[in-house]
C-alpha beads as a LAMMPS data file, in Angstrom:
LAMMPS data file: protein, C-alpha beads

213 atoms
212 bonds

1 atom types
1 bond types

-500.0 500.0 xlo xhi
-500.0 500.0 ylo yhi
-500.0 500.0 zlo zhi

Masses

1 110.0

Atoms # bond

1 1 1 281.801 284.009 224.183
2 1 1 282.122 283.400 220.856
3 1 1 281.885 286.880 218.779
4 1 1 279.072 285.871 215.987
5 1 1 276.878 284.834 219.310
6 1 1 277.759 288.065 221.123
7 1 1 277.019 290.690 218.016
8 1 1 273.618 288.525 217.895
9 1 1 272.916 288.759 221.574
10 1 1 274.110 292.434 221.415
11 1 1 271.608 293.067 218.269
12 1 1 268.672 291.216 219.833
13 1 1 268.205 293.676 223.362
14 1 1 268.906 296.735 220.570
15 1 1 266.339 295.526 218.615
16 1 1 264.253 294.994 221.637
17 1 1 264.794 298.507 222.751
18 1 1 264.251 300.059 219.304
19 1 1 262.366 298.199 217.030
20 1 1 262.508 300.640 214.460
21 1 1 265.932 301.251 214.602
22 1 1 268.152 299.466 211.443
23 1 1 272.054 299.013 211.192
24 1 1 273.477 301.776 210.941
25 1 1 271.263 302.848 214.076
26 1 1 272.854 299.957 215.838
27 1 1 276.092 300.675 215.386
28 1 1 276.081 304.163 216.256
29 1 1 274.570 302.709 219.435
30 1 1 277.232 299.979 220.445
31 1 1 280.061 302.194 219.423
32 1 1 278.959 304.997 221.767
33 1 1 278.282 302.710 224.284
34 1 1 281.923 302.014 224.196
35 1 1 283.332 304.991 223.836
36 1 1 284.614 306.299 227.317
37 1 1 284.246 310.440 227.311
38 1 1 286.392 312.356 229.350
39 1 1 283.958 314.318 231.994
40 1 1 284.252 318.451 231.274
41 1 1 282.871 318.920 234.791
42 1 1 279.923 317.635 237.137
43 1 1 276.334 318.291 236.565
44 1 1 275.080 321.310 237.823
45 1 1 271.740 323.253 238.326
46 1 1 270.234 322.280 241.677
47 1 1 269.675 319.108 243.019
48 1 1 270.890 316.090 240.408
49 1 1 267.410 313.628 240.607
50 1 1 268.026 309.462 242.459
51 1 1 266.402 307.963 239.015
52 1 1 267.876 308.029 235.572
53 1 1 264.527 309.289 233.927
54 1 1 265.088 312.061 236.012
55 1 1 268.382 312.931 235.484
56 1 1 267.541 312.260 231.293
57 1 1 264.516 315.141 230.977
58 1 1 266.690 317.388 233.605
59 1 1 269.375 317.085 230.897
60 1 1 266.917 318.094 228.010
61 1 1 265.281 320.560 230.059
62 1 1 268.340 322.523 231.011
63 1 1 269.348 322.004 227.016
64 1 1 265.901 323.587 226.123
65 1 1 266.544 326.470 227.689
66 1 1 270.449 327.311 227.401
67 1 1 269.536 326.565 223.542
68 1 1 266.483 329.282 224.141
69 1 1 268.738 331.738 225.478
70 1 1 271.623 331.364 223.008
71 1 1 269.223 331.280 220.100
72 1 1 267.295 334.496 221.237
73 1 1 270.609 335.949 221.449
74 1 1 271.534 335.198 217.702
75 1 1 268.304 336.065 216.352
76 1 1 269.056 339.870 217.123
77 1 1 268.698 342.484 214.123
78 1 1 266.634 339.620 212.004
79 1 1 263.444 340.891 213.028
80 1 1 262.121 338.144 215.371
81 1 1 262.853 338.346 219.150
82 1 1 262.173 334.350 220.241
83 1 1 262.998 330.960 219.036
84 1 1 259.165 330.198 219.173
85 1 1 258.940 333.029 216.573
86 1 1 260.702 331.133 213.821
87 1 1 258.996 327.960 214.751
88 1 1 255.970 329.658 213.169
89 1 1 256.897 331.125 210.795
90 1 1 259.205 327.914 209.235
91 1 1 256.025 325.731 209.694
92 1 1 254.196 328.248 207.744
93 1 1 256.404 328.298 204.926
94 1 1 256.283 324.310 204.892
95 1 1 252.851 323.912 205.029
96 1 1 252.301 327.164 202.514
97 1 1 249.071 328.472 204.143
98 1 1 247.850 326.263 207.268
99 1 1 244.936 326.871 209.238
100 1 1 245.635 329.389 212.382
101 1 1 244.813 326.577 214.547
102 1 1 246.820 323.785 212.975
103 1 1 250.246 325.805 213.315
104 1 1 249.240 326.856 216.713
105 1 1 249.337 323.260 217.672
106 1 1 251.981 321.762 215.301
107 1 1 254.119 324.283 217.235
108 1 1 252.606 323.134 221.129
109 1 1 251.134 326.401 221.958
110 1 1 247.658 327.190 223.763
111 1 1 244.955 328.701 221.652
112 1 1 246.020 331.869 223.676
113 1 1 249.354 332.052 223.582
114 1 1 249.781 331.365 219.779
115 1 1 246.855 333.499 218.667
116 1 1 248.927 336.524 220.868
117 1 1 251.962 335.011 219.034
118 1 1 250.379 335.190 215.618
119 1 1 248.833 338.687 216.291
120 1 1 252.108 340.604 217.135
121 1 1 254.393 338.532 213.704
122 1 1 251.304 339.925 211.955
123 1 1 251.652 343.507 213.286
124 1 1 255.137 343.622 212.131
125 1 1 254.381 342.521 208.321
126 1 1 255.376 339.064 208.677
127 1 1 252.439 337.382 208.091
128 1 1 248.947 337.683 206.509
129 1 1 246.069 335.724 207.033
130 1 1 242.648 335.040 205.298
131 1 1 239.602 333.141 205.567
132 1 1 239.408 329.736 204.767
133 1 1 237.286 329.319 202.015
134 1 1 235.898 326.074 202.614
135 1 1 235.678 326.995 206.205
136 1 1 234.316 329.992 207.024
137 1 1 234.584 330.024 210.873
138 1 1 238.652 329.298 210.043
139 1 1 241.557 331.437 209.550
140 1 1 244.435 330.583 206.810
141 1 1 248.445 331.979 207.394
142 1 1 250.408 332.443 204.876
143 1 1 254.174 334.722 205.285
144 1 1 254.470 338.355 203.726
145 1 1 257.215 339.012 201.031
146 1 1 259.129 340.718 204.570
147 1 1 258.526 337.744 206.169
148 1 1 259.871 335.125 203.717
149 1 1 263.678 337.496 204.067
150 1 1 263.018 337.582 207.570
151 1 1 262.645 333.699 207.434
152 1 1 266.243 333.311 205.771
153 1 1 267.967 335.925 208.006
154 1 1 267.297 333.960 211.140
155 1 1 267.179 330.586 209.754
156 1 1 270.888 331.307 209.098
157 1 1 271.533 332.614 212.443
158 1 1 269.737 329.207 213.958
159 1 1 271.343 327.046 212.372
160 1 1 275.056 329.005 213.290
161 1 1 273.374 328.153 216.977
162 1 1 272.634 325.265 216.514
163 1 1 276.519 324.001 215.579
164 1 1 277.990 325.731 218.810
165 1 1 276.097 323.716 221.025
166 1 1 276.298 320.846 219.737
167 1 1 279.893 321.490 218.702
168 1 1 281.255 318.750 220.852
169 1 1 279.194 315.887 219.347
170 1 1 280.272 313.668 216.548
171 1 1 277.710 313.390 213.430
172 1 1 276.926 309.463 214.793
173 1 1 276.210 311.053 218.578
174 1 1 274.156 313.464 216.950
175 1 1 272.296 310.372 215.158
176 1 1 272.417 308.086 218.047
177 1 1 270.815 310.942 220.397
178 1 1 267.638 311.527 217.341
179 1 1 267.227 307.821 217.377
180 1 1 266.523 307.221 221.331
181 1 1 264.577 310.136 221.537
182 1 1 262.609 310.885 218.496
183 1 1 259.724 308.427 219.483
184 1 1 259.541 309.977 222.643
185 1 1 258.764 313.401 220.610
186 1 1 256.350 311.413 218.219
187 1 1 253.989 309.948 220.675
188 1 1 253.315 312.946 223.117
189 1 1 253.051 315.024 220.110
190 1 1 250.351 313.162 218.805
191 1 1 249.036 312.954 222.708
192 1 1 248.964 316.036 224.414
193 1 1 246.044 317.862 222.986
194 1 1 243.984 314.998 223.833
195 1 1 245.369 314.957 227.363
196 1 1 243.974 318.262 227.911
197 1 1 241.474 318.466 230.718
198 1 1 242.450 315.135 232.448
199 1 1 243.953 314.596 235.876
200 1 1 247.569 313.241 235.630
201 1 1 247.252 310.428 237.510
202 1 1 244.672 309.327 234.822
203 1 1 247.164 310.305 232.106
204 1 1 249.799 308.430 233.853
205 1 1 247.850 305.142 234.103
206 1 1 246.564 305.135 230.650
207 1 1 250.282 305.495 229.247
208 1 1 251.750 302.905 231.392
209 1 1 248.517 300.397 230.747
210 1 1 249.717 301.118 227.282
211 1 1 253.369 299.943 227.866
212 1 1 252.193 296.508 228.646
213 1 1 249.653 295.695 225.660

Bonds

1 1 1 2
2 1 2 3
3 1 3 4
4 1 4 5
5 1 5 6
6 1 6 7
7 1 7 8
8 1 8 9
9 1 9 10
10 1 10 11
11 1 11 12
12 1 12 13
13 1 13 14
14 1 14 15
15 1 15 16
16 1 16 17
17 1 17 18
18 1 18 19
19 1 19 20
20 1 20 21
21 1 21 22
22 1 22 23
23 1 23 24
24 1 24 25
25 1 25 26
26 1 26 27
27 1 27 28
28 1 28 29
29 1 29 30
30 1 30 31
31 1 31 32
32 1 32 33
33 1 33 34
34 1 34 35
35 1 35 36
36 1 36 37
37 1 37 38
38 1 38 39
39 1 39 40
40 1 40 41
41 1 41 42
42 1 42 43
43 1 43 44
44 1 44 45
45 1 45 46
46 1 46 47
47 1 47 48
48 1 48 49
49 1 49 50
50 1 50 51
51 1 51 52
52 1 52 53
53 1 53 54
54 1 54 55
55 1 55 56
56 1 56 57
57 1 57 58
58 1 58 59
59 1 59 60
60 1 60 61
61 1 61 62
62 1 62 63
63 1 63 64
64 1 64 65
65 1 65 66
66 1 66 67
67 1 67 68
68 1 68 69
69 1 69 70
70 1 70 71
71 1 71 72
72 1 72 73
73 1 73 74
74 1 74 75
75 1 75 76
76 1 76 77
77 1 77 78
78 1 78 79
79 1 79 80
80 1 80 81
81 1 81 82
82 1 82 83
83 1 83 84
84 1 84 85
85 1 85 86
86 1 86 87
87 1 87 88
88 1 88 89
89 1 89 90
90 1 90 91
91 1 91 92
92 1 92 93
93 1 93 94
94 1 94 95
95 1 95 96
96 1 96 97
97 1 97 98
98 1 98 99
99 1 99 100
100 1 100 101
101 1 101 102
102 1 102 103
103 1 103 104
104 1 104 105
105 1 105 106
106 1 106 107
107 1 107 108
108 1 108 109
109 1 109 110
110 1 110 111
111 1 111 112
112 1 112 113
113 1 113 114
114 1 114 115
115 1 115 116
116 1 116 117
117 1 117 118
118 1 118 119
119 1 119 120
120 1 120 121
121 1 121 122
122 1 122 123
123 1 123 124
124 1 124 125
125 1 125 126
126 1 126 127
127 1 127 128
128 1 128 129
129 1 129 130
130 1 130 131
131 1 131 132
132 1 132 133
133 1 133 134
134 1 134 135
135 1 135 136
136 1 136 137
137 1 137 138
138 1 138 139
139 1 139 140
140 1 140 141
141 1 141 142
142 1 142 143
143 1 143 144
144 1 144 145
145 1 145 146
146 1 146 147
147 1 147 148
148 1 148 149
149 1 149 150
150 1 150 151
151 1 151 152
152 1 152 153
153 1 153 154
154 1 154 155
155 1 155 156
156 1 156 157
157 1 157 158
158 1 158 159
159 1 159 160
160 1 160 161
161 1 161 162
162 1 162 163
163 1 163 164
164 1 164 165
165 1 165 166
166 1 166 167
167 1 167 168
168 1 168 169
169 1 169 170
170 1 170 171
171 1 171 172
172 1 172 173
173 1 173 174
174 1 174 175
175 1 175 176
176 1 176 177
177 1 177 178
178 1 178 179
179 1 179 180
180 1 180 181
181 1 181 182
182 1 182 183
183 1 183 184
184 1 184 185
185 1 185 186
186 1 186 187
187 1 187 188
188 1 188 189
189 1 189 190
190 1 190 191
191 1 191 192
192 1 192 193
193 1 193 194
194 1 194 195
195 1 195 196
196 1 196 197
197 1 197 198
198 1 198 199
199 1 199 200
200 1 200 201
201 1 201 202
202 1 202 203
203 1 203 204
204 1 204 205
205 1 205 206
206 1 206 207
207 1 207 208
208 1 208 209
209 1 209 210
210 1 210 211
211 1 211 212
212 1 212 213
């Protein structure tokens, strides 16, 4: 096949695949498709699933939580005790003072959970929180002078995490991986609170009914 067709045919199903994706997203793409890895070992952790989508949010999961356990580790003598901790308290210091319920749910928490969450980072000095003035009925965050050290100290000790695990990946597999999944992250972030309350089955049908508009 000539090589002008090929890169063409090769661009079109990428482009199909990820229409928002640009150049430099498809080349990261083609050359890790080619790229041949040598296996470390087999997959482990129970039973490996028969379908690929399967196998793909086992994979996360399993990352998720070695990445919990690691991170929870480094975050010792900094004054928080979870990964979910700094979650807050980042999104706090972006957003300055956000409503109680808005970082509750930026950060995919229940009411309950994020409120108990808030309640025990404001026990230790970390936070403060006010009333909203143009809402009375709503509560406003905003990070003590304690928490905004406490912020740096494990912010360092994240991000220290964060390049031992993914030590083994090159700066275009780290790319690549954001690119195929980050839309996955965008929609059922913008979905799941309104999911709330339904069956699954009807959640399932209205997302695939969605697929083929």
């Amino acid at each position: 096949m000539n090589q002008t067709v090929k890169l063409v045919t090769l661009w079109g199903a990428f482009e199909e695949q990820h229409p928002n994706g640009n150049i430099e997203d498809f080349c990261r793409h083609y050359l890790a498709s080619q790229r041949q890895k040598k296996v470390k070992g087999p997959m482990v952790g129970g039973v490996i699933p028969p379908v690929a989508d399967g196998v793909l949010l086992k994979t996360i999961g399993r990352i998720h939580k070695l990445n919990s356990n690691y991170a929870n580790l480094s975050l010792k003598g900094t004054g928080l005790n979870q990964l979910e901790e700094l979650g807050l308290l980042l999104t706090i210091r972006q957003e300055k003072n956000p409503k109680k319920t808005e970082l509750i749910y930026a950060n995919l928490f229940e009411v309950s959970s994020g409120t108990d969450m808030l309640t025990r980072l404001k026990t230790r000095g970390l936070i403060k929180e006010h009333n909203d003035k143009e809402d009375k009925r709503s509560k406003r965050i905003e990070l003590t002078a304690k928490g905004e050290k406490t912020v740096e100290a494990a912010k360092a000790r994240i991000i220290k995490n964060a390049a031992m695990m993914t030590h083994d990946l090159t700066e275009d597999d780290k790319q690549l991986c954001i690119q195929l999944l980050k839309n996955i992250e965008i929609k059922f972030s913008a979905l799941w609170q309104k999911h709330k309350g339904k069956e699954f089955d009807e959640i399932y049908e209205e997302m695939m009914e969605e697929d083929k508009k």
